[in-house]
N, C-alpha and C positions, 0 to 999 in steps of 0.2 A: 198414361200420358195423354193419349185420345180424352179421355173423358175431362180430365183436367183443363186441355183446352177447349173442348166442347163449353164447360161449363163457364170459362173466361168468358169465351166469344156470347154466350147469353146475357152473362152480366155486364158484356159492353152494349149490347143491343139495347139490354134495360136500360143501361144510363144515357143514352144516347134518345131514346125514346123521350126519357122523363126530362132530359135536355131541351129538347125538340118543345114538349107541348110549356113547359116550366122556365126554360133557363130566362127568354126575356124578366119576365115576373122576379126571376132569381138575383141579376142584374140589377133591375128598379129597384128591388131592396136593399141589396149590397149598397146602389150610391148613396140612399135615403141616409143608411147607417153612416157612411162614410160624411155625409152633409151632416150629419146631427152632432157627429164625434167633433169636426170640426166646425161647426158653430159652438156647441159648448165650450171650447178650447177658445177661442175669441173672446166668447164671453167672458168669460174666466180670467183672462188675462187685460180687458179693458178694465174688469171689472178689480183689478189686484190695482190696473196703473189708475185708476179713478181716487181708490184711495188711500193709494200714496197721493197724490197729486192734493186733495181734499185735506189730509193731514198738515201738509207742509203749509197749506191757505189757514185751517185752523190755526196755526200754531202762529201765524204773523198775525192775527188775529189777537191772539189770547197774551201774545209780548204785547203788543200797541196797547192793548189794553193796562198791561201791568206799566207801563212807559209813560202811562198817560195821554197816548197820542189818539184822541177818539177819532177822528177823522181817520188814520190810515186803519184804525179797527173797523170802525163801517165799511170802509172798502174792503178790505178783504172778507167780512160779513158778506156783504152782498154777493162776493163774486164763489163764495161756498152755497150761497143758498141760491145763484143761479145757474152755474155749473154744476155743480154739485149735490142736486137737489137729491138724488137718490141714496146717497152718503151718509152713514150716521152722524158725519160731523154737521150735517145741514140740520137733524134738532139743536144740535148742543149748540151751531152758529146763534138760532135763531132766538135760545135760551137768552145768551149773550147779548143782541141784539136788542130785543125786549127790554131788556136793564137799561139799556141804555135811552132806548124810548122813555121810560118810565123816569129816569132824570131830567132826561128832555120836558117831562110834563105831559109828553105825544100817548096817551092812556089807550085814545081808538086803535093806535097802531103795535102798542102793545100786547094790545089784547088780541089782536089778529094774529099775531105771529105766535102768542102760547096758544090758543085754540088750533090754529096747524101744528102746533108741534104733541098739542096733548092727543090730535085723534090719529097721527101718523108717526111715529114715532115709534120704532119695534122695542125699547127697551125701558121694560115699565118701568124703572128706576126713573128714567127721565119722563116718561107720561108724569109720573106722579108730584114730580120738581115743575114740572110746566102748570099744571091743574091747581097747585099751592099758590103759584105763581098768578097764576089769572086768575083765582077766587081774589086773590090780594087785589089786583087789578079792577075787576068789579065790585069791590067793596068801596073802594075810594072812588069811584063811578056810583056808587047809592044803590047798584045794583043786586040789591038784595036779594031775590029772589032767583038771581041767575047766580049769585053766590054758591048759595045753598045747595042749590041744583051741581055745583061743577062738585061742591065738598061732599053730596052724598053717593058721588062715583063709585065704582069698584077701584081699592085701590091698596095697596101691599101693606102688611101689616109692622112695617119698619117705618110707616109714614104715619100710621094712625092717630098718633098722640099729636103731630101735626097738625091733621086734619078737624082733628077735636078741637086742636086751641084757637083755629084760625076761625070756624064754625063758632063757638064762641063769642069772637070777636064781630063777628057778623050778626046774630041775636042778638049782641048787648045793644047796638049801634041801633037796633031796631024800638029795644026799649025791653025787649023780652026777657030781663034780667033771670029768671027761675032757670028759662031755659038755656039761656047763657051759661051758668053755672053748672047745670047739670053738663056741657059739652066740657066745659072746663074741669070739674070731676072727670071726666071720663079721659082726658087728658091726663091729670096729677096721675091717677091712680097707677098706671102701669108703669112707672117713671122711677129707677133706682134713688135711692137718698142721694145719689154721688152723681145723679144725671144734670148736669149743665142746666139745660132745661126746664128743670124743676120747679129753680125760684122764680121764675119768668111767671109759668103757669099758677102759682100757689101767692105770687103779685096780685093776680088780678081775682082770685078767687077771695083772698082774704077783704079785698074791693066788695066781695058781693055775700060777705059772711063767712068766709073761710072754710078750707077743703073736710071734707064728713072725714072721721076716725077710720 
């Protein structure tokens, strides 16, 4: 029993020791942890009510729109892409927004808001809906060359034939008809019999000789 507690009473020296030169140090870490665990929890949880908050602005957004009521669509546009900026509904806002520019005729303002949405935007699905969208936009601007530039992006292989056809329509417009056609091939080609799309594309090819066998 001696030795037993001999041997407590050492191991309380040592902890008492490593208290001594360690515990402040021990402490500062403890509250860091505790400061981190509860910042991430804040964050987490403005960051859940930000987009709810964002959705509920989308969505009076996207009725006004179907309502017809452009006015209360831009408003609540605006108040997702100014609250809201870090929200994914702030590209798809601004998606929206752009269309409407682009009725309006408003092309520079257009084009501003798919160039923010094509280089910030986490979900390439919609980078690649933005970058269609603004090649469109610089095309009917004459802007040829910043066309071209936006359609030879890196961009997902469910947009491709897109890209091709829109490419296309940008060459043709220039006068570059061969190479017009070859973007338009490249378009037809991967395109089911039964794809929508199809005759769209194989329109404007038969336009320039019609699509290769």
């Amino acid at each position: 029993m001696a030795t037993y507690d001999l041997d407590e009473q050492e191991r309380l020296d040592d902890l008492k020791a490593w208290w001594k030169r360690w515990g402040n140090l021990a402490m500062l870490g403890l509250a860091v942890l505790i400061a981190a665990i509860a910042g991430w929890r804040y964050w987490q949880n403005t960051s859940n009510k930000q987009g709810l908050e964002a959705a509920s602005v989308y969505e009076n957004l996207t009725r006004s729109l179907t309502n017809g009521d452009v006015k209360a669509a831009r408003t609540a546009g605006a108040v997702v892409l100014d609250q809201y900026k870090d929200t994914a509904y702030a590209a798809r806002a601004a998606l929206l927004m752009a269309k409407l520019d682009v009725i309006d005729k408003d092309l520079k303002s257009a084009q501003t808001r798919l160039e923010w949405v094509a280089t910030t935007s986490k979900e390439p699905a919609v980078r690649d809906l933005a970058r269609l969208r603004l090649a469109g936009v610089q095309l009917d601007q004459k802007q040829f060359d910043a066309a071209l530039k936006t359609l030879n992006s890196a961009h997902s292989e469910a947009f491709a034939f897109r890209f091709y056809d829109l490419k296309g329509d940008v060459l043709l417009a220039q006068g570059k008809n061969e190479e017009a056609r070859a973007a338009y091939q490249a378009a037809f080609t991967p395109l089911e019999a039964t794809h929508p799309y199809r005759n769209v594309v194989e329109l404007k090819l038969d336009a320039l000789g019609g699509p290769k066998p």
